[in-house]
N, C-alpha and C positions, 0 to 999 in steps of 0.2 A: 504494500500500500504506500502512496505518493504523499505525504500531508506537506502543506502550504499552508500561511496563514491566511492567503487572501483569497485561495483556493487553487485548484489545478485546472489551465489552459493545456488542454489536448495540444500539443506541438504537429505544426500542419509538417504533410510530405512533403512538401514544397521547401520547406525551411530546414529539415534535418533527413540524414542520411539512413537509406534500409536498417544497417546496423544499428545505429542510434533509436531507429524507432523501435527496433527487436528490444532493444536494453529497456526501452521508456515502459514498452507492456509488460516484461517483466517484472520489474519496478513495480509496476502498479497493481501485476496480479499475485505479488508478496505475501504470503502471509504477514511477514517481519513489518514493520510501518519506518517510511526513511522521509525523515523530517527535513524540511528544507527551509529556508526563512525569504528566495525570492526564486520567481520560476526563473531566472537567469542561473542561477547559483544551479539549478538542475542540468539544464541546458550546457553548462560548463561542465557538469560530470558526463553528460552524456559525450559530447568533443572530445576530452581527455581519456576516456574509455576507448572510444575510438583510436585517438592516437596511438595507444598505447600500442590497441592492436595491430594499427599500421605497423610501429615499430619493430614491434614485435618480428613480422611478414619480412617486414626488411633487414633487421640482421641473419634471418636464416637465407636469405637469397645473395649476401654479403661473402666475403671470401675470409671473414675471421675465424680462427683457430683455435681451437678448445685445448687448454690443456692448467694445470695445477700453477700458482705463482713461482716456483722455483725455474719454470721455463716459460713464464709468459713475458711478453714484450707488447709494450706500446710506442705509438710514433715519439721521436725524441726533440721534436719537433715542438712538439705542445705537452710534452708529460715527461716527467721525472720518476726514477722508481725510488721510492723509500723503505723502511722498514714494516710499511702497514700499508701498502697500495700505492698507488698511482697519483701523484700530485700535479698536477696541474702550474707548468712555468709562469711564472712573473712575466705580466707581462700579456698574457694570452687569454683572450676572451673565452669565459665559460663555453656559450655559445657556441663558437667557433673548434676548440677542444671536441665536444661532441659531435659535432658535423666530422669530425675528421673519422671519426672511427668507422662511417658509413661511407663516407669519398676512399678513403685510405683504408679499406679494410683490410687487405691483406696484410699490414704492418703491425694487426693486432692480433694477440693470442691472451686469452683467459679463460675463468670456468664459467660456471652456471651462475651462481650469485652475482658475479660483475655483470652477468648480462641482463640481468632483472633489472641494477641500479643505469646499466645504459641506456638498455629500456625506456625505463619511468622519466630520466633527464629529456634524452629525445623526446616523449610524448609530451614531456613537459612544456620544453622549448619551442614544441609547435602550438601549443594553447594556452601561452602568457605572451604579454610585451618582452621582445628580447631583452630592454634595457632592466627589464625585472629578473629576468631570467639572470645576468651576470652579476645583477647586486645580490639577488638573496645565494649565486652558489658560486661568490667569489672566490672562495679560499678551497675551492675544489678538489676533492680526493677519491680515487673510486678505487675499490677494490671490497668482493663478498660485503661484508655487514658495514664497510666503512665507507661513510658517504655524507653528506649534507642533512643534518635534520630538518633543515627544511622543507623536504619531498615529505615528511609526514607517515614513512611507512608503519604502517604499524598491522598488526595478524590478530583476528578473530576465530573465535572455532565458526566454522563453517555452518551458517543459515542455507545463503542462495548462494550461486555462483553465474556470475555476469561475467561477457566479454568484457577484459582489462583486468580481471582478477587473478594472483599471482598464488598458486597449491603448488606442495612438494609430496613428490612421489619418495618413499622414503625405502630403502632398501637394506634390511636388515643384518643380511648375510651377504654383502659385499667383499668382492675378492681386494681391491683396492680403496684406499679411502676418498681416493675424489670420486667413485661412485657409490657412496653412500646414501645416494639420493638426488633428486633431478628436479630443480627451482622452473615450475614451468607459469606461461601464460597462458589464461585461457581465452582460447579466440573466438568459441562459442562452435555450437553444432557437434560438440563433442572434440572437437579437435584441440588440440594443444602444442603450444612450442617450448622446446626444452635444449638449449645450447648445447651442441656436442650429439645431442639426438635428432633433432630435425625437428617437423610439425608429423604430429602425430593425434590417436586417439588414446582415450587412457588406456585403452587395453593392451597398445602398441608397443607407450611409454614402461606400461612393467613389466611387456613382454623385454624390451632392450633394456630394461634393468637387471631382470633374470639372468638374462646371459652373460650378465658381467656380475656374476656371483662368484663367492669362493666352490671350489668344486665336490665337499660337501653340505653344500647348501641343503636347507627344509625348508626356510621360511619366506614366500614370496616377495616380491617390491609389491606396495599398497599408495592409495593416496590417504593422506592424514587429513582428518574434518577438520583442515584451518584454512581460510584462506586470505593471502595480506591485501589492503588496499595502502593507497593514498590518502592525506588528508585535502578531499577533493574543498573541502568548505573552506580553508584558510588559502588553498592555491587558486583559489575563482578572485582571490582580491585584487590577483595581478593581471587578468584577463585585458 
């Protein structure tokens, strides 16, 4: 259910996208009730949903390479490595930083979590003002859980699940430890994108977790009843 305070305008065809309108009925056929304070502030999660999932489409058709931090690299261009991710040089537009990872993507190699937070930046950066964009994520760092609080991520046990929403497939008897599970996007219709795995269904996704188990494995890859959003309310300021 949709609640507004001054009530909910139907968003016409004309104005928002197939997908955006899949997410709005969704939304609206909820049991869960998602309170909004202006139908703009909605209309901004429905965009940023979408980007995401754009984003999403476009680093799997991208030429970056999956692999653990002791062998990933970024352009040296725009990023520096440190002891906890990826920093962003003095000097270099937030903005522009992220644009690189999708012009220049073969230059890049990381796992699953860096590509959730490159994700959510990009989807970001396409449904705010840029000049909002480099002030709130000036001092930029990406890498797994290390990133800008400002994107708002934060994980729920799992009600609904909408396009732009980010589940890990978790994998219990993993032969390695960068496959212990699989940070995916959900693009809606069942399909999922998972760095290093491609776009898949969930059924796909735990089949290619399976086979990257220890070899005697018992206990299957699952998906966990969580899944992360954005704090789409405080990032509609900057729209």
């Amino acid at each position: 259910m949709i609640q507004i305070p001054y009530g909910v305008m139907k968003p016409s065809s004309k104005t928002i996208s197939p997908l955006q309108q899949s997410i709005y009925q969704s939304l609206k056929e909820s049991h869960v009730t998602y309170h909004y304070f202006t139908q703009r502030e909605m209309l901004f999660e429905l965009q940023l949903r979408e980007n995401i999932v754009k984003a999403a489409f476009q680093l799997n058709e991208s030429k970056v390479n999956f692999s653990g931090f002791e062998n990933s690299t970024f352009n040296k261009e725009y990023w520096e490595k440190t002891e906890v991710g990826y920093q962003l040089k003095k000097g270099k537009k937030p903005s522009d930083g992220i644009r690189d990872v999708f012009i220049n993507s073969d230059q890049y190699i990381f796992e699953c979590v860096t590509s959730i937070v490159i994700i959510y930046y990009k989807a970001v950066l396409e449904s705010i003002q840029e000049h909002y964009f480099n002030y709130l994520f000036s001092q930029m760092i990406v890498w797994a859980h290390n990133y800008d609080k400002d994107l708002g991520m934060y994980s729920i046990k799992k009600v609904d699940l909408f396009p732009g929403d980010v589940v890990y497939f978790y994998n219990p008897d993993y032969e390695k430890p960068i496959w212990m599970g699989e940070n995916c996007v959900y693009l809606g219709n069942d399909l999922f994108y998972g760095h290093g795995i491609g776009v898949g269904t969930a059924a796909e996704m735990i089949e290619a977790l399976n086979s990257l188990r220890k070899s005697e494995a018992t206990e299957s890859a699952y998906l966990l009843p969580q899944v992360t959003r954005l704090d789409f309310r405080y990032l509609s300021r900057f729209e």
